[in-house]
N, C-alpha and C positions, 0 to 999 in steps of 0.2 A: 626917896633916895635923892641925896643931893647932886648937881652936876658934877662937883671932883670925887665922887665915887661909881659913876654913871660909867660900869664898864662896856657900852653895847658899840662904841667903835672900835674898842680893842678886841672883841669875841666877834666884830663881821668878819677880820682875817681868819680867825680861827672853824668856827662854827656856822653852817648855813643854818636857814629857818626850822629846818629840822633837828639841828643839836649837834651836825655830825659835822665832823674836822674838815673842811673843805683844802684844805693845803695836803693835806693824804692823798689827795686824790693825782692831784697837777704833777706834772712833769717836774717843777721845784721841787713840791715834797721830796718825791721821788729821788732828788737829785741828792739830797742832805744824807747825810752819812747819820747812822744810828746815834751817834753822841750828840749830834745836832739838835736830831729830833728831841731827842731826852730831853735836849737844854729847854728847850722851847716848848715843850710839853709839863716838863716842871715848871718853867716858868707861867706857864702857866694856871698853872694850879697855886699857885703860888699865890698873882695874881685873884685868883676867883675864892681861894681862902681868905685875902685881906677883909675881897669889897663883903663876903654871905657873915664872915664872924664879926666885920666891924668892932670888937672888943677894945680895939686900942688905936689912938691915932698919934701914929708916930711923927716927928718932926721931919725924917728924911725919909723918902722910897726909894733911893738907889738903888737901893737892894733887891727893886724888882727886878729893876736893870740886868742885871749881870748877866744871868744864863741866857739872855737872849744878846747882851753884847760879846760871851763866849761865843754861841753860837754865831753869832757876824766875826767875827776873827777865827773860828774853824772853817767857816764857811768860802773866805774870802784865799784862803789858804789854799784851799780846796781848789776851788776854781781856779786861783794862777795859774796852779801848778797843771790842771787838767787844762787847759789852755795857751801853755807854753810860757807863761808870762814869768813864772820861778825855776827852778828843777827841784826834781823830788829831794835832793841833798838838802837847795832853802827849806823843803816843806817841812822834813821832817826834823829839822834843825833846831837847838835849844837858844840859838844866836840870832832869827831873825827878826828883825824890825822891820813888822810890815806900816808902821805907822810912817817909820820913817821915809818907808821905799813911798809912801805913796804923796806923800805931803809934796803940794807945791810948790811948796818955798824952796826944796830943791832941786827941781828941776834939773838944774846947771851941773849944781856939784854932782848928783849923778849919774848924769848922760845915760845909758842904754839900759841902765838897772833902774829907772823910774817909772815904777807902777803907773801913777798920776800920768805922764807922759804917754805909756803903752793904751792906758783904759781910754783916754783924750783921740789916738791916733786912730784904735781901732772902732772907736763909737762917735762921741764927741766930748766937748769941753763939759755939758750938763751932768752926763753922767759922772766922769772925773771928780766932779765939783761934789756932786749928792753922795758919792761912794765914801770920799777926803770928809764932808761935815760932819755924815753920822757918825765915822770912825772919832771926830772930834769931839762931839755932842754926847754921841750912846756910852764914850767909851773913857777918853781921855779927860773930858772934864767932868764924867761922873767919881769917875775911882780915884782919880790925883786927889790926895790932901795937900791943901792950902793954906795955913794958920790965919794969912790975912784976907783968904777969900773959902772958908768952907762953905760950897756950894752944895745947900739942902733943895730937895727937888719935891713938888708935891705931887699927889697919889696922880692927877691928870697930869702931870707935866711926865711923869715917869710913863704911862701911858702914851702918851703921844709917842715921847723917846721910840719905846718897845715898835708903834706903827709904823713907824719911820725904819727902824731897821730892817723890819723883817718887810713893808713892801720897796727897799732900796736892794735886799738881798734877792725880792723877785724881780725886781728889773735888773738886776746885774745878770742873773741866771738869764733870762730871756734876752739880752742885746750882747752878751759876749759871749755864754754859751753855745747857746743853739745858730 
């Protein structure tokens, strides 16, 4: 198996030595609303059908992407809102831009409605920072098309993606949750 099909850092979140789901277990699992999980459970299967059938190598894996950067956008929703940072009106809302709320660039223009701002005062600037990239990295510049920049991502680099989100979505649960 070569190393950009080598899935064993993306199955340690998942799966301990045993085989078994170790995020079932934790307070995070716990905390994911069933659509979450689904996301993340397809996705991963998803995942572990590309690397076992090997049949085809595609040019782009974004597509592994997605239900686990659904999941980080239900996820992150979730938690505003159970933490005081939205109201249930933004959650359940066909209107809200949490990309926007969160992004630091504006800060200013949003004054008391900035995510980025809220996550910064109630933790620190690091988390703020790690919450704002993945939203960028996992999310925004997987799915934007670009004519002058279609960004193709390979089967590791989508990997990575996926570990970044889901352990930025155990550290948000763990330092603004709990």
């Amino acid at each position: 198996m070569t190393e950009s099909k080598d899935p064993e850092y993306v199955k340690l979140l998942f799966m301990d030595k045993m085989g078994r789901l170790v995020m079932r277990t934790s307070e995070f699992w716990q905390y994911l609303s069933k659509n979450q999980k689904d996301l993340i459970l397809e996705g991963q299967y998803l995942m572990e059908d590309i690397i076992k059938d090997n049949a085809y190598q595609f040019k782009d894996y974004s597509f592994l992407v997605f239900p686990f950067a659904k999941a980080y956008e239900g996820f992150l929703k979730q938690l505003f809102k159970d933490i005081k940072f939205i109201s249930r009106l933004d959650y359940i809302s066909d209107h809200l831009r949490l990309g926007k709320l969160m992004s630091p660039n504006l800060i200013r223009k949003l004054g008391e409605r900035s995510l980025y701002e809220k996550i910064r005062i109630k933790t620190n600037t690091e988390l703020a920072d790690k919450i704002w990239h993945v939203w960028k990295t996992g999310r925004n510049q997987i799915f934007h098309y670009f004519p002058h920049n279609l960004r193709a991502v390979s089967f590791t680099e989508a990997s990575l993606i996926i570990n970044e989100i889901l352990k930025t979505m155990e550290e948000a649960h763990q330092k603004l949750y709990i």
